[in-house]
N, C-alpha and C positions, 0 to 999 in steps of 0.2 A: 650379584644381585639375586636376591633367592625369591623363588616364583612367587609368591601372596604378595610383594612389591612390585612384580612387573605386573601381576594380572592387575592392582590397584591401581598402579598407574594408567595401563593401557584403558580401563576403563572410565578412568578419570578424562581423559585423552575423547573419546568417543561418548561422552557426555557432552563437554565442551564444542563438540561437532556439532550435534545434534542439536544443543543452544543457538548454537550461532547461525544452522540453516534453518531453525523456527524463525530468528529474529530477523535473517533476510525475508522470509517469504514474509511477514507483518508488515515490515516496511516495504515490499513491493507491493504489496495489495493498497498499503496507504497511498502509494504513490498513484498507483492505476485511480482511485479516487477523485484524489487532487486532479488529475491529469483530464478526468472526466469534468467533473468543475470547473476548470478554466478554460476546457473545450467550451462549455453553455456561456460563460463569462465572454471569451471571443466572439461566440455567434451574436448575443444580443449588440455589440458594442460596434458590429458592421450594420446592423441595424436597428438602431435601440426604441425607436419609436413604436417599431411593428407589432401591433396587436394591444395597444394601449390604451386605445381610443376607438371606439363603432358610434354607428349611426341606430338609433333605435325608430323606427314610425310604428306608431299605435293607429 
C-alpha cells in the first residue's frame, strides 16, 4: 500500500471518529433535556393541583 492510500485512509478513519463523537455528544445533551422534562412532568403529577388555584381578597 503506498503512503497517499494509507494517509487517505487513516484520515478517512479519524473523520469518521470525530463524526460519531459530535453525534454522541448531540444526543447526550438531547437526552439530558428530555430527562430534565420529565423530571418537571413527575414533580407536577405527585402534585398536580399545587399552585392552580389562589384565593384573591380586594
Amino acid at each position: 500500500m503506498d503512503i497517499a492510500a494509507l494517509s487517505t485512509s487513516m484520515s478517512m478513519s479519524s473523520l469518521a471518529t470525530d463524526i460519531g463523537v459530535a453525534l454522541c455528544e448531540m444526543a447526550l445533551d438531547d437526552m439530558e433535556v428530555n430527562a430534565e422534562g420529565l423530571r418537571k412532568i413527575m414533580e407536577q403529577s405527585v402534585n398536580p393541583y399545587v399552585g392552580q388555584n389562589f384565593d384573591v381578597t380586594v
